[in-house]
N, CA, C and O atoms as CSV, one atom per row, in Angstrom:
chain,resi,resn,atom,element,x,y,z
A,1,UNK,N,N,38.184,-91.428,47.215
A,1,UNK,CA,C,37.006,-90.849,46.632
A,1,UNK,C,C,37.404,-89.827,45.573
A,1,UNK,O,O,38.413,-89.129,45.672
A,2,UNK,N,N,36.495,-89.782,44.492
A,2,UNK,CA,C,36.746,-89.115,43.550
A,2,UNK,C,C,36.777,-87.615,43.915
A,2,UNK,O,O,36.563,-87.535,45.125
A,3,UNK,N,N,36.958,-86.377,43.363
A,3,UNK,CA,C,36.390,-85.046,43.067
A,3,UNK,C,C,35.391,-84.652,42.634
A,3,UNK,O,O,35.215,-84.895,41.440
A,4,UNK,N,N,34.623,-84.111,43.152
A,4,UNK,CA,C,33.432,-83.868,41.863
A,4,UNK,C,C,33.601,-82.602,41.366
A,4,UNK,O,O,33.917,-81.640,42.067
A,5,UNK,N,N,33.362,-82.554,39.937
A,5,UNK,CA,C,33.697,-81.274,38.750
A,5,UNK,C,C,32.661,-80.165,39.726
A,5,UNK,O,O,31.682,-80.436,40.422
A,6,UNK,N,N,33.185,-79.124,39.507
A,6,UNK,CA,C,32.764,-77.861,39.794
A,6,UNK,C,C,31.162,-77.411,38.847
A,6,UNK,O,O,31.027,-77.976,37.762
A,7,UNK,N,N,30.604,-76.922,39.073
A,7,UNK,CA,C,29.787,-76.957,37.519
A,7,UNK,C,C,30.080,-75.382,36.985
A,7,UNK,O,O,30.480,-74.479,37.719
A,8,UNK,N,N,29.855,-75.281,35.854
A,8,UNK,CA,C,30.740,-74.288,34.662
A,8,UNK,C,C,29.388,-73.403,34.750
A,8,UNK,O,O,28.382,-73.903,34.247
A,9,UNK,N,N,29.284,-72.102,35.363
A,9,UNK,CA,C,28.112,-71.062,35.530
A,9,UNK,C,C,27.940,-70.610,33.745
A,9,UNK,O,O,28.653,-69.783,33.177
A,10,UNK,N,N,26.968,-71.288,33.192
A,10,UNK,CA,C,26.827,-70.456,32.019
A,10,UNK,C,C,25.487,-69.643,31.609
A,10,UNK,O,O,24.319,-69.997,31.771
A,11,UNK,N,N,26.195,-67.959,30.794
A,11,UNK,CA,C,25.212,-67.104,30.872
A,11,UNK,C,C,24.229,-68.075,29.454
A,11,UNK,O,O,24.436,-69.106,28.814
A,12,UNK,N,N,23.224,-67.104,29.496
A,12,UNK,CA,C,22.050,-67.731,28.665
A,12,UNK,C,C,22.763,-67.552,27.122
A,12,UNK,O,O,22.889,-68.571,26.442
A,13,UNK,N,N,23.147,-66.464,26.675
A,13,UNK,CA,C,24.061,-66.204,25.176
A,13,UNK,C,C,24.914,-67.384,25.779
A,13,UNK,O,O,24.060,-68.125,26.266
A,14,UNK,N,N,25.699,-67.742,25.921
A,14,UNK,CA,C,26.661,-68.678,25.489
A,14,UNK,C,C,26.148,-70.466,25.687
A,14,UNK,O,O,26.758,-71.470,25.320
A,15,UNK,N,N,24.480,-70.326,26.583
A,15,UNK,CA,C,24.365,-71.718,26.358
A,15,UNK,C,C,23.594,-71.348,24.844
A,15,UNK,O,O,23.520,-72.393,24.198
A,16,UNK,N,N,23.111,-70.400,24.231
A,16,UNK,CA,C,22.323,-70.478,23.257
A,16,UNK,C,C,23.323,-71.060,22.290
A,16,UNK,O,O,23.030,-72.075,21.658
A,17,UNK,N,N,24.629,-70.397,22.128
A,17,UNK,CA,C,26.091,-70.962,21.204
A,17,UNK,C,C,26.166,-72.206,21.217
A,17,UNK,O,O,26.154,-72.844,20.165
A,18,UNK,N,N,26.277,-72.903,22.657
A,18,UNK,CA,C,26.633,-74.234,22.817
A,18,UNK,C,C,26.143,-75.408,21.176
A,18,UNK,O,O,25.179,-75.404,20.411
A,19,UNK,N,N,27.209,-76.124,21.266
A,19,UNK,CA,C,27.234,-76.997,19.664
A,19,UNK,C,C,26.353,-78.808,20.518
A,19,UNK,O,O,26.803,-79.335,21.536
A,20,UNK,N,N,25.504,-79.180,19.968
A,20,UNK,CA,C,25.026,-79.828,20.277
A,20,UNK,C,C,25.388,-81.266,19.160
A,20,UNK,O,O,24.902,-81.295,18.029
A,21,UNK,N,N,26.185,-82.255,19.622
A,21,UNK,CA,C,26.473,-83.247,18.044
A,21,UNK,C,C,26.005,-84.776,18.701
A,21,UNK,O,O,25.793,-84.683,19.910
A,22,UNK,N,N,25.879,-85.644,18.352
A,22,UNK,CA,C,25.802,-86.984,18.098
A,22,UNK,C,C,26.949,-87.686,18.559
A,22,UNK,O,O,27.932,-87.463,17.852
A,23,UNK,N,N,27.106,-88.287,19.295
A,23,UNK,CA,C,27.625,-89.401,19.687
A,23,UNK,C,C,28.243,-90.096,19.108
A,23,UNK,O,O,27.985,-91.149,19.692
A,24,UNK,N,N,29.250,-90.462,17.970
A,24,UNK,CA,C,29.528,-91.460,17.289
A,24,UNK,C,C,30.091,-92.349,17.804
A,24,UNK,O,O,30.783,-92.744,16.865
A,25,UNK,N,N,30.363,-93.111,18.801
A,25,UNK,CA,C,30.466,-94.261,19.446
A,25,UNK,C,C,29.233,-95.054,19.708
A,25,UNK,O,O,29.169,-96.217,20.107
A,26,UNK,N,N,28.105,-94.097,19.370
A,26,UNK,CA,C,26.594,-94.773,19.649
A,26,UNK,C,C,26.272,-95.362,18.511
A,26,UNK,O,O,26.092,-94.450,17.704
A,27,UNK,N,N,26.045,-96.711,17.840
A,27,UNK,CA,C,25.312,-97.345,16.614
A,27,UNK,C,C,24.284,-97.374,16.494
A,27,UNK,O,O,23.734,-97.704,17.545
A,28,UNK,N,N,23.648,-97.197,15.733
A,28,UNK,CA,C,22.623,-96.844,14.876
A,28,UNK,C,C,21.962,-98.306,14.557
A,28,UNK,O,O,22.294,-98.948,13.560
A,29,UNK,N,N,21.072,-98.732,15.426
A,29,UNK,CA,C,20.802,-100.285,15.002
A,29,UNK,C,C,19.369,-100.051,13.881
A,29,UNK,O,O,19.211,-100.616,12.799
A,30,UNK,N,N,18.707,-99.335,14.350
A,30,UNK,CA,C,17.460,-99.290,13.078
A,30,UNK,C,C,16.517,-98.164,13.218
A,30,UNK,O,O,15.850,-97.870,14.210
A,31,UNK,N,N,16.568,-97.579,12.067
A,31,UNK,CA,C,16.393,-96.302,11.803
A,31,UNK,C,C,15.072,-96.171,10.736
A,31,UNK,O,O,15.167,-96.651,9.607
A,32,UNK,N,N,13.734,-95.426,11.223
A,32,UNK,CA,C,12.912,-95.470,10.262
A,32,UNK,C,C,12.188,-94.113,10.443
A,32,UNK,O,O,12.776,-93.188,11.003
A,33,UNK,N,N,11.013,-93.986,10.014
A,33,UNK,CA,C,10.520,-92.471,9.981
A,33,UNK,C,C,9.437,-92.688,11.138
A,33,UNK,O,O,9.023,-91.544,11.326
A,34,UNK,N,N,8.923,-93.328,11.800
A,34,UNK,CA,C,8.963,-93.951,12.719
A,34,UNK,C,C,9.587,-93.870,14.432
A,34,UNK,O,O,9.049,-93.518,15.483
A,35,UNK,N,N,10.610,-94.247,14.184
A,35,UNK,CA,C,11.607,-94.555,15.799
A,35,UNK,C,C,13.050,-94.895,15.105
A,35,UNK,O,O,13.129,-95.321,13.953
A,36,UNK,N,N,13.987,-94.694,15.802
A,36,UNK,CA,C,15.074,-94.992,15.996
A,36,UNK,C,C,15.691,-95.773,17.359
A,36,UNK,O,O,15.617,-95.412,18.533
A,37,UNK,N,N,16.281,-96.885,16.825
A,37,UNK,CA,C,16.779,-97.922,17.936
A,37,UNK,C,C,18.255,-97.374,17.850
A,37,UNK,O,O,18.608,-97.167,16.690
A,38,UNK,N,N,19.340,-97.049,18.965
A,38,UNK,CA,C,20.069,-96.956,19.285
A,38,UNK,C,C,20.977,-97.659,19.892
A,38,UNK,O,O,20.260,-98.609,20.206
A,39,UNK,N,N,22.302,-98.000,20.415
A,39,UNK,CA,C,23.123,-99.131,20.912
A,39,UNK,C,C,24.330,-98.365,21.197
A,39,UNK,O,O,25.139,-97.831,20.438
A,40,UNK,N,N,24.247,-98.454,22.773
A,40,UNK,CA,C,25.475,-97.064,23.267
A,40,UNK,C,C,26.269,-98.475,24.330
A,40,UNK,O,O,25.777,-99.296,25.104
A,41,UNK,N,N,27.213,-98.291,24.021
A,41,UNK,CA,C,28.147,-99.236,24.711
A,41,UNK,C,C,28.395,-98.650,26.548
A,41,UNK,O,O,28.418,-97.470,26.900
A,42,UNK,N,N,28.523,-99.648,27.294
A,42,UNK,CA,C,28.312,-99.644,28.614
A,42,UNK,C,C,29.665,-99.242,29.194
A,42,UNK,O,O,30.386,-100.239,29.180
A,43,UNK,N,N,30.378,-98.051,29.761
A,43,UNK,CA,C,31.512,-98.460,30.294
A,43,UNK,C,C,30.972,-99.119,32.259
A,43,UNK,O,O,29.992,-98.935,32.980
A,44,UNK,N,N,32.095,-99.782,32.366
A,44,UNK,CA,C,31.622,-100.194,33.464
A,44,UNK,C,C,32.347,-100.143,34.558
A,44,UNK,O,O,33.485,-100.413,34.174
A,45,UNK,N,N,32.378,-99.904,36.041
A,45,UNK,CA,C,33.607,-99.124,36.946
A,45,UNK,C,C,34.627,-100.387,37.516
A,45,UNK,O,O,34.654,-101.589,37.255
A,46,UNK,N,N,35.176,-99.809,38.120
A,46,UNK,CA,C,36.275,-101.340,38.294
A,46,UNK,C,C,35.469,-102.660,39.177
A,46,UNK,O,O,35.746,-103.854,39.071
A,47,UNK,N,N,34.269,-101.967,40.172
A,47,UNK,CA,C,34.045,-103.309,40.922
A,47,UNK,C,C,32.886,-103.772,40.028
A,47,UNK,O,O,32.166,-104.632,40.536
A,48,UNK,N,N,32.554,-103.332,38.710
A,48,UNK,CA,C,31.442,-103.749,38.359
A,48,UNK,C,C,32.537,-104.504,37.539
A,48,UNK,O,O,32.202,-105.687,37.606
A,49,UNK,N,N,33.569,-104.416,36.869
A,49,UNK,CA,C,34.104,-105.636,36.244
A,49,UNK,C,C,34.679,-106.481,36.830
A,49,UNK,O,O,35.051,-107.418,36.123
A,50,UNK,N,N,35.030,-106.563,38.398
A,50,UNK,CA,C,34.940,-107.346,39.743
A,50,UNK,C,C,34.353,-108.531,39.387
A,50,UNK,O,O,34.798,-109.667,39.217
A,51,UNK,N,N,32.672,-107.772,39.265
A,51,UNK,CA,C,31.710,-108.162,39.750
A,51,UNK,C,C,31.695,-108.857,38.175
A,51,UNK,O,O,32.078,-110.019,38.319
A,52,UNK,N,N,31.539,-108.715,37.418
A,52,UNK,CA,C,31.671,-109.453,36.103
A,52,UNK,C,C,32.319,-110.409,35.562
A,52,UNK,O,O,32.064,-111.002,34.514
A,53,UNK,N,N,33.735,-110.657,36.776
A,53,UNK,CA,C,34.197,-111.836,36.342
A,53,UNK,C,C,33.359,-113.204,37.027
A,53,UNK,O,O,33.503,-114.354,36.612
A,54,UNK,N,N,32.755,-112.933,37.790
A,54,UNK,CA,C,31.601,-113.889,38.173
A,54,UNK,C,C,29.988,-113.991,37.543
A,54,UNK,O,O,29.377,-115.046,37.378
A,55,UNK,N,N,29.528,-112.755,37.271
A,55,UNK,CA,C,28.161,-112.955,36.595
A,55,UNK,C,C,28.059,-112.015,35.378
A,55,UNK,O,O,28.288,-110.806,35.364
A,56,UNK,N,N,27.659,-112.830,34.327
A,56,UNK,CA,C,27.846,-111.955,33.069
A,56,UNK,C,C,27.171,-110.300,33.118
A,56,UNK,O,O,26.102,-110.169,33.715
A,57,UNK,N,N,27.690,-109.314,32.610
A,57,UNK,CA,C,27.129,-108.286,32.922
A,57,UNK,C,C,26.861,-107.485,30.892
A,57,UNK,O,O,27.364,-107.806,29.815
A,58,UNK,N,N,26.247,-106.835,31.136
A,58,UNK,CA,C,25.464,-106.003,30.094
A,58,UNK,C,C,26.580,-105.708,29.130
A,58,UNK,O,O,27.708,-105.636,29.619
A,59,UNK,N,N,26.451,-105.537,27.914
A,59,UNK,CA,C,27.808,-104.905,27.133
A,59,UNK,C,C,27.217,-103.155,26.744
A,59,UNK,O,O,27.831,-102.091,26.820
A,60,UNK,N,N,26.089,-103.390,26.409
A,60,UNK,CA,C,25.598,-102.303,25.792
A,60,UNK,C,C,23.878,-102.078,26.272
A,60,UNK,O,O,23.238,-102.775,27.060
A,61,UNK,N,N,23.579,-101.293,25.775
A,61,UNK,CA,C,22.317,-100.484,26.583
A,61,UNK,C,C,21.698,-99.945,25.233
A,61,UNK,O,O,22.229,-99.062,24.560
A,62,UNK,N,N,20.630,-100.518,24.948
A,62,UNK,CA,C,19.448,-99.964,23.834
A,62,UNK,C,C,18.304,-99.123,24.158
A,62,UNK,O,O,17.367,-99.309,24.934
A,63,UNK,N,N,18.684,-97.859,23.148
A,63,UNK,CA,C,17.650,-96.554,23.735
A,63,UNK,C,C,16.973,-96.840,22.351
A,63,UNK,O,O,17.605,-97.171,21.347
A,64,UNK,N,N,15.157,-96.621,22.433
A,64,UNK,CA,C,14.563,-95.793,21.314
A,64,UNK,C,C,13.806,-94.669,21.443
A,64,UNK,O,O,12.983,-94.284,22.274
A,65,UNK,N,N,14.376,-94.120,20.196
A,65,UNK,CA,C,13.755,-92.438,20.576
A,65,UNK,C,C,12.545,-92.311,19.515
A,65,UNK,O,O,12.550,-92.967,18.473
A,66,UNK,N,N,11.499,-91.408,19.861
A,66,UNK,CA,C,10.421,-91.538,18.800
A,66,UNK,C,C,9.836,-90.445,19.269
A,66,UNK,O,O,10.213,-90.002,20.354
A,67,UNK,N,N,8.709,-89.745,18.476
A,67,UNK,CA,C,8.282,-88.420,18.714
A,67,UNK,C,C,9.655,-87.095,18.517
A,67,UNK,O,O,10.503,-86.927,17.640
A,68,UNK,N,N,9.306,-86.293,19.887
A,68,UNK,CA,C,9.973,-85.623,19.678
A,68,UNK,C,C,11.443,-85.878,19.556
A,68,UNK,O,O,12.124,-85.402,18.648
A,69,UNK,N,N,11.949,-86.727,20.601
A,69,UNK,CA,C,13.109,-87.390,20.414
A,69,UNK,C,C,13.555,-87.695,19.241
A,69,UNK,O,O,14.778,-87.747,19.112
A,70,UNK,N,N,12.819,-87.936,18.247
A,70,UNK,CA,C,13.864,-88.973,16.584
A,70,UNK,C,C,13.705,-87.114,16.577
A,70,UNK,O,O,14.773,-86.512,16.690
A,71,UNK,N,N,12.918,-86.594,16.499
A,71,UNK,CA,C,13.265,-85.097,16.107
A,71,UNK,C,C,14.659,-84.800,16.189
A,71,UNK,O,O,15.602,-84.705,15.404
A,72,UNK,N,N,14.473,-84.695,17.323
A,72,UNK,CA,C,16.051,-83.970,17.775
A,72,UNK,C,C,16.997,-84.670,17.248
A,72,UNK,O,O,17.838,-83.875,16.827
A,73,UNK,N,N,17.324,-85.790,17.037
A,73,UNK,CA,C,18.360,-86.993,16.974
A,73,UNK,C,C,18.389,-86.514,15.133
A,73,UNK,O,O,19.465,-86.063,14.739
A,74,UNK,N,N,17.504,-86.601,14.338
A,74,UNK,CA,C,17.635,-85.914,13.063
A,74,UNK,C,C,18.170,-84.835,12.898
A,74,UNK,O,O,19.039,-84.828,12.026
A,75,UNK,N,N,17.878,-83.427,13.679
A,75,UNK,CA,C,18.406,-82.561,13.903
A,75,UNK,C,C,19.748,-82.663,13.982
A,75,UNK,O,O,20.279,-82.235,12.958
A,76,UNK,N,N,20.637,-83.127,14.931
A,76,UNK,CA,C,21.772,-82.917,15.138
A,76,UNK,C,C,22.721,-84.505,14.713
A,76,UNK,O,O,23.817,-84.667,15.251
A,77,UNK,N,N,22.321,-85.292,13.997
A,77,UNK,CA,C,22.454,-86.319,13.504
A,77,UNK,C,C,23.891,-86.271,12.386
A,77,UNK,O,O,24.951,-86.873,12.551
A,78,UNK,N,N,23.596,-85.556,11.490
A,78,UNK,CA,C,24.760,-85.270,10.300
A,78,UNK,C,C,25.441,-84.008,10.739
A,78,UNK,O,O,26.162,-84.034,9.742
A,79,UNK,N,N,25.804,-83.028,11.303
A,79,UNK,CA,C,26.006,-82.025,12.148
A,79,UNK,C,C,25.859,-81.467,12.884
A,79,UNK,O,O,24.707,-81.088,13.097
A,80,UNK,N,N,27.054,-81.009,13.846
A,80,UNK,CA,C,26.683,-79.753,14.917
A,80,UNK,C,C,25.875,-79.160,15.126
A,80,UNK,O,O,26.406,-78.053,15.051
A,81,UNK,N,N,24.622,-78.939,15.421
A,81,UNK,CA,C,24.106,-77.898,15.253
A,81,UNK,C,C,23.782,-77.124,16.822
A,81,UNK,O,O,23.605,-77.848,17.801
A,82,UNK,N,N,23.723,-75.602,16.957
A,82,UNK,CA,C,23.834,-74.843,18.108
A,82,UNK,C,C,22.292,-75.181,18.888
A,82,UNK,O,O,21.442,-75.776,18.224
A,83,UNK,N,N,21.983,-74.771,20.325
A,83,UNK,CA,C,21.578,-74.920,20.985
A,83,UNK,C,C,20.313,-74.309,20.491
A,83,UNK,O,O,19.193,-74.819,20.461
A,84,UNK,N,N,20.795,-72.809,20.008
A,84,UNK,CA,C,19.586,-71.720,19.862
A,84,UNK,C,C,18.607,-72.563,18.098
A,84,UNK,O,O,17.418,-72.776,17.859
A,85,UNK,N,N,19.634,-72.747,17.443
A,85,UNK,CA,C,18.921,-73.703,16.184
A,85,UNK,C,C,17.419,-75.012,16.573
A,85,UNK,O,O,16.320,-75.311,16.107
A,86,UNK,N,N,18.558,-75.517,17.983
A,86,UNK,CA,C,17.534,-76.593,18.242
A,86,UNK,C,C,16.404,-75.606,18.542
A,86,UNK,O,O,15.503,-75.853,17.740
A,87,UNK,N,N,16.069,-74.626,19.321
A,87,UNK,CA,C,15.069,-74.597,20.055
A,87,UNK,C,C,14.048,-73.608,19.224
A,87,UNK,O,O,12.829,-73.589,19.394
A,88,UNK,N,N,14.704,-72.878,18.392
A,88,UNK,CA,C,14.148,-72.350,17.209
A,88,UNK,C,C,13.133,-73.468,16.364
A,88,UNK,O,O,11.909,-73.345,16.317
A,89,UNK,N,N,13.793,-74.417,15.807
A,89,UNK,CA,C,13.187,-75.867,15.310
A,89,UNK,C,C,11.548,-76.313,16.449
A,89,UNK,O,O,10.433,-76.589,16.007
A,90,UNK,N,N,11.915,-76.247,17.741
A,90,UNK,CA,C,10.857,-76.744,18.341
A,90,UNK,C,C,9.648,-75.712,18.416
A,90,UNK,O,O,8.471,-75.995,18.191
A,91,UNK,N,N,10.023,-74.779,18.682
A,91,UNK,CA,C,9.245,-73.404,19.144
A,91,UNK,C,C,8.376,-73.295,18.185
A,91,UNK,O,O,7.219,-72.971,18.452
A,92,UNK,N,N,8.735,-73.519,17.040
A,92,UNK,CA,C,8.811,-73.046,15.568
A,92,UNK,C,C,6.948,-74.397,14.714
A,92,UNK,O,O,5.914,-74.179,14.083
A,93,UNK,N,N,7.597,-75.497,15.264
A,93,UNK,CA,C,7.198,-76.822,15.330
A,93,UNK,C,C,5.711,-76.873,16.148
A,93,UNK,O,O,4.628,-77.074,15.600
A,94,UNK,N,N,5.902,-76.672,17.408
A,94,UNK,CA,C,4.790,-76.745,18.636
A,94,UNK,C,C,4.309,-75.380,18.885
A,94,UNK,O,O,3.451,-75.383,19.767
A,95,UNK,N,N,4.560,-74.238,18.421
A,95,UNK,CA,C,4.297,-72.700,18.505
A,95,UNK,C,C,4.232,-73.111,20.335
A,95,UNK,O,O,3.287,-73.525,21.006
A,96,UNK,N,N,5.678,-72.782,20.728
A,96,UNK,CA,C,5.926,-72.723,22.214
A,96,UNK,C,C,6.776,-71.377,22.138
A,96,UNK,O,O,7.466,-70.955,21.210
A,97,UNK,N,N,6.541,-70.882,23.274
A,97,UNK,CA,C,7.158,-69.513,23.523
A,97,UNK,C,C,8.818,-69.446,23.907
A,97,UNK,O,O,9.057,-70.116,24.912
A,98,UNK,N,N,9.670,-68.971,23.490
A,98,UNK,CA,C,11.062,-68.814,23.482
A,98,UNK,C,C,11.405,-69.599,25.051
A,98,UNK,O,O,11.720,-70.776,24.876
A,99,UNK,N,N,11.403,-69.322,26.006
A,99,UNK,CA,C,11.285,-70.230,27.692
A,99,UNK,C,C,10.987,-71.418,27.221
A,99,UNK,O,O,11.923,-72.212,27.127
A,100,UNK,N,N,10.078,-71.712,26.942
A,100,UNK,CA,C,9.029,-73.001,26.937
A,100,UNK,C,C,10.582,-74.026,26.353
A,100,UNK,O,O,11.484,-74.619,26.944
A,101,UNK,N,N,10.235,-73.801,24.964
A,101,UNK,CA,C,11.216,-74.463,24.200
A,101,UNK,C,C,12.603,-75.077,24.865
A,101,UNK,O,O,13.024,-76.231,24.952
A,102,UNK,N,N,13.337,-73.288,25.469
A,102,UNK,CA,C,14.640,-73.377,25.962
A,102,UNK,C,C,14.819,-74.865,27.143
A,102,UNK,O,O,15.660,-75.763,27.190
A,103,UNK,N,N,13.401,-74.511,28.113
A,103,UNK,CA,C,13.603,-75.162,29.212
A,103,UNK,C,C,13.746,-76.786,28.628
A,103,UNK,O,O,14.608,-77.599,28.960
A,104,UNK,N,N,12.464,-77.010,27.518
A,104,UNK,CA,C,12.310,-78.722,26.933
A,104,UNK,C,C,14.130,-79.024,26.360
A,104,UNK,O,O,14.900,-79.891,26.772
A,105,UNK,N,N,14.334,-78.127,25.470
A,105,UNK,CA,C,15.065,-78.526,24.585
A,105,UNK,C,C,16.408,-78.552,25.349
A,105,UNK,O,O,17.259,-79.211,24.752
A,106,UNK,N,N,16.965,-77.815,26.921
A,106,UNK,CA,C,17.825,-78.031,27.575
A,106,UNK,C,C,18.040,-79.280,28.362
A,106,UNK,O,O,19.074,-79.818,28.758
A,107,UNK,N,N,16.387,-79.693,28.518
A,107,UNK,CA,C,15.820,-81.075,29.999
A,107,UNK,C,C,15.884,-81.881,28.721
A,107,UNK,O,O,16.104,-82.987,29.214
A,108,UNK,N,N,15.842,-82.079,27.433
A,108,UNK,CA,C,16.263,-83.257,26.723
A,108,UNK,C,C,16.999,-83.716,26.622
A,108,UNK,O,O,17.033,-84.940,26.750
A,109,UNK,N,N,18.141,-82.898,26.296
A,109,UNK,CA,C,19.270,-82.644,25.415
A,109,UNK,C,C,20.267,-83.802,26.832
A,109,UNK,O,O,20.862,-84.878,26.773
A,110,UNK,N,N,19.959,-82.770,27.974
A,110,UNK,CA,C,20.737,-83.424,29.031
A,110,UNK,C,C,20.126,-84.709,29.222
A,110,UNK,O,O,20.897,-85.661,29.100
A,111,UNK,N,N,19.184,-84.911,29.433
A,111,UNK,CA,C,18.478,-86.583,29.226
A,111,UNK,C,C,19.678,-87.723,28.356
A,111,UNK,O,O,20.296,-88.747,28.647
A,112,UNK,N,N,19.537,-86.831,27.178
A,112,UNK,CA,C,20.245,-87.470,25.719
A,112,UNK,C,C,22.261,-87.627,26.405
A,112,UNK,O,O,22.898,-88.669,26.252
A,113,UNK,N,N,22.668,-86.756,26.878
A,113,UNK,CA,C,23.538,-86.727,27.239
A,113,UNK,C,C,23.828,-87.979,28.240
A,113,UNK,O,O,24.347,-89.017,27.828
A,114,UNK,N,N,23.501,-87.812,29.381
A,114,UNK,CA,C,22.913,-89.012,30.269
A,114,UNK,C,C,23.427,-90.478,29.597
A,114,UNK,O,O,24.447,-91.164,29.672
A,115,UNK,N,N,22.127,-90.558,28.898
A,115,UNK,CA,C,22.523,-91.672,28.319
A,115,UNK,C,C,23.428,-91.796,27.348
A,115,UNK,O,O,23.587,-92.861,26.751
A,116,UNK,N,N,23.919,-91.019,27.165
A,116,UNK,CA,C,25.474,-91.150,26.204
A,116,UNK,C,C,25.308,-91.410,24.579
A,116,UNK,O,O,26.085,-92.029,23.851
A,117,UNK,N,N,23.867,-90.653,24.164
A,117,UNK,CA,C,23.710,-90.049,22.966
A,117,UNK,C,C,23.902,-89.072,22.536
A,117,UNK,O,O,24.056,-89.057,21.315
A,118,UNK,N,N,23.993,-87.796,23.263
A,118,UNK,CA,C,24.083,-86.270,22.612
A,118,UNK,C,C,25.575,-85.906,23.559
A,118,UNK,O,O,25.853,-86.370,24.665
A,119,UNK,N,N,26.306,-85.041,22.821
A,119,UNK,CA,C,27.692,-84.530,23.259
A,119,UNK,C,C,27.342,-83.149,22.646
A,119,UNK,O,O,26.899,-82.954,21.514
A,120,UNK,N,N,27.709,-81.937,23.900
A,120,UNK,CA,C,27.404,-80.577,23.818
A,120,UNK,C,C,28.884,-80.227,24.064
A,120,UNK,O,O,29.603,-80.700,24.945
A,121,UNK,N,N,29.231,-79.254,23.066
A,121,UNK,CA,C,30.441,-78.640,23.243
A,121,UNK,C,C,30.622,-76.847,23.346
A,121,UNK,O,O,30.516,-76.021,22.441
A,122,UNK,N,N,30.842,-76.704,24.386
A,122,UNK,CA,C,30.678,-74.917,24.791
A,122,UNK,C,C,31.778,-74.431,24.552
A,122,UNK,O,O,32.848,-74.904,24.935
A,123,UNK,N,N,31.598,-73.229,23.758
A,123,UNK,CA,C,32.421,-72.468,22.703
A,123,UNK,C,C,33.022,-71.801,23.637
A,123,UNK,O,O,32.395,-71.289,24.564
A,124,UNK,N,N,34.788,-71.696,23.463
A,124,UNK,CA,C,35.779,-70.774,24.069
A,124,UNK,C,C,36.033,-71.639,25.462
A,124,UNK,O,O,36.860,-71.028,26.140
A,125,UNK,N,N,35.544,-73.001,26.189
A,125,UNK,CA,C,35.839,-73.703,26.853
A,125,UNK,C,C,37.043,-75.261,26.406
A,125,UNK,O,O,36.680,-76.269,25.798
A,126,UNK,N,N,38.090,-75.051,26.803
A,126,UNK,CA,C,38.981,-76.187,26.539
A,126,UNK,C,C,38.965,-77.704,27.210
A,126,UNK,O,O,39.086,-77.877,28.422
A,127,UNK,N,N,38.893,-78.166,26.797
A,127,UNK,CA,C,39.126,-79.601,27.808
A,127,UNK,C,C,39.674,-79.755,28.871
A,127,UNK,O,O,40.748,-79.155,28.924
A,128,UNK,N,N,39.369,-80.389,29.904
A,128,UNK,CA,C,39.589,-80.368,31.230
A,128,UNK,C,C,39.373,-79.132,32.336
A,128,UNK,O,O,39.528,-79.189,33.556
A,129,UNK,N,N,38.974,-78.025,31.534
A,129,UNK,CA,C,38.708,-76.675,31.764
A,129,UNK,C,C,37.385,-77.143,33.174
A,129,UNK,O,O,36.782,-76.253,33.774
């Protein structure tokens, strides 16, 4: 059995820092002002490729984001941009109160993560850290 990661206690200033970027292993299948179709490749665990040498299994997994979602995905699309930027953008957008925002724009972001569109990188933390 695996380990499971510890989780990393972070104060509110340093998730506001946190760098929020795009995925570039994720393709970009079609993009309009509209929605965005997405195409995030599947990794798959050893008994699921077991299990794959007998029944064909999925390669990739298609997300579309629309509303607030293509928002965000524009947002942090061509650059980094910090946590506190995103939620500034929404607050700013929906006149939601500094909380309001934080809580959406944190329960997305990790959504986005999830599915292996958004990659958050926390400042002064090293890899494998």
């Amino acid at each position: 059995m695996s380990k499971k990661r510890k989780a990393f206690p972070l104060s509110v200033s340093l998730q506001l820092e946190t760098l929020v970027c795009f995925n570039h292993g994720v393709r970009i299948v079609t993009e309009n002002s509209d929605y965005c179709r997405l195409r995030v490749k599947l990794r798959h665990s050893a008994w699921a490729k077991l299990y794959g040498k007998f029944f064909p299994l999925r390669e990739y997994h298609d997300t579309i984001l629309e509303g607030i979602g293509m928002r965000f995905f524009l947002l942090f699309k061509e650059k980094a941009i910090t946590l506190e930027t995103l939620i500034e953008e929404l607050c700013s957008e929906h006149r939601l109160s500094f909380y309001e925002g934080r809580m959406m724009a944190v329960d997305y972001i990790g959504r986005l993560m999830r599915r292996g569109i958004a990659v958050v990188e926390i400042p002064g933390k090293k890899d494998g850290e």
